[in-house]
C-alpha positions in Angstrom: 0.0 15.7 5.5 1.5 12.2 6.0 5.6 12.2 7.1 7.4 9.1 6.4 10.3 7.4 8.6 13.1 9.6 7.2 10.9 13.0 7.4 9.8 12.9 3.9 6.4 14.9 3.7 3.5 13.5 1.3 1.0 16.2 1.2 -2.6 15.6 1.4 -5.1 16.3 -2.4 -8.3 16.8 -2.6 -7.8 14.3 -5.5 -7.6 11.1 -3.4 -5.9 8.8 -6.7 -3.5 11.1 -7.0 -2.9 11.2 -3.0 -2.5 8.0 -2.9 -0.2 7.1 -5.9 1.9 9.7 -4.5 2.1 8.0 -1.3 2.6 5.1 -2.6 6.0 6.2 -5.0 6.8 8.5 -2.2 7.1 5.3 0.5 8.7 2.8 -2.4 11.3 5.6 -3.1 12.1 7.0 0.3 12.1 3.4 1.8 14.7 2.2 -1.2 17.0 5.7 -0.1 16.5 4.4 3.7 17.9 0.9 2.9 21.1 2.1 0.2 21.6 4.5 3.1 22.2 1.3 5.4 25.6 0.0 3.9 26.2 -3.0 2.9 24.0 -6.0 2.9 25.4 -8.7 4.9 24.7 -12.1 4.7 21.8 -12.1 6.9 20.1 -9.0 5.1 20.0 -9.0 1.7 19.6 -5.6 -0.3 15.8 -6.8 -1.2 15.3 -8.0 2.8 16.2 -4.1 4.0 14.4 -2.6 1.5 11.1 -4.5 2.9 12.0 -3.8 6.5 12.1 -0.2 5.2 9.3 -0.6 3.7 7.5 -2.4 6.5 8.0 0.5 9.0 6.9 3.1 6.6 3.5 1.0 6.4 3.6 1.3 10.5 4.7 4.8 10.9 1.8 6.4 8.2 -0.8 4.0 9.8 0.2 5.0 13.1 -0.5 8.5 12.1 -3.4 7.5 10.0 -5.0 6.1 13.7 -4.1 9.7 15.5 -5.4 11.5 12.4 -8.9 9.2 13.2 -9.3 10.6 16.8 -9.4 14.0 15.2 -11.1 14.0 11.7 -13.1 10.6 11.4 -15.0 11.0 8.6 -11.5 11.8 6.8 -10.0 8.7 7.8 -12.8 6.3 7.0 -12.4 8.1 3.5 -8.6 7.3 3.7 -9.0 3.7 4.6 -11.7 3.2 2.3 -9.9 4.7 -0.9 -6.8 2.4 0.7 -8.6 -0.7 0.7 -10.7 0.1 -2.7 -7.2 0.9 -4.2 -5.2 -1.9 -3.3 -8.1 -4.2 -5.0 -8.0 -2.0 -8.0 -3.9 -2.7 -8.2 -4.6 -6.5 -7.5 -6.7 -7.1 -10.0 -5.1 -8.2 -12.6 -3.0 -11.1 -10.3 -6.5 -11.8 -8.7 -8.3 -12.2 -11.6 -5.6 -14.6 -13.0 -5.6 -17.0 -9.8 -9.0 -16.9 -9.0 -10.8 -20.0 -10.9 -13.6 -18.9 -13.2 -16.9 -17.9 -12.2 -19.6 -21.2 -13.5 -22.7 -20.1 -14.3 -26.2 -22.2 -15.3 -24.6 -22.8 -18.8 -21.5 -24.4 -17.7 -23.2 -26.8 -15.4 -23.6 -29.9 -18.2 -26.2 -31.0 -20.1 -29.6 -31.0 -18.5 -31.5 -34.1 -19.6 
């Protein structure tokens, strides 16, 4: 079980994609509640700027408890970090893809004379 900033409890799944994405909704949503929960922006801090702060120190909190969940269970959290990091590239894709310059192979090298 992971516990966010505000005490909101994701429960672990055997079903790691389904772990994750509910981690994931779970710290956009809770984080969003955190910052409307703040007030009102000022002119320092917009609405957007608190929600990432939010954000931000869900990120910290879950990976402090990712690093105390380590000491304990390591094969689990290599799993964790792994299906993290494999994740994340799976959701970047589609920007990586478009800002990475194509890939040249033998044929797109110019005429060989």
């Amino acid at each position: 079980m992971i516990k966010l900033k505000n005490g909101h409890v994701v429960t672990y799944q055997k079903d790691f994609d389904a772990f994750f994405q509910d981690l994931l909704e779970s710290m956009v949503r809770e984080s969003r509640r955190s910052a409307a929960g703040q007030g009102k922006q000022t002119e320092d801090q917009t609405g957007n700027e608190l929600f990432l702060k939010e954000l931000m120190d869900n990120c910290i909190y879950v990976t402090h408890q990712l690093f105390d969940l380590a000491r304990e269970k390591e094969e689990f959290s290599r799993f964790m970090v792994t299906g993290f990091i494999f994740n994340s590239i799976i959701c970047s894709l589609p920007v990586l893809e478009n800002e990475m310059p194509p890939e040249s192979g033998p044929e797109d090298e110019g005429p060989v004379h």
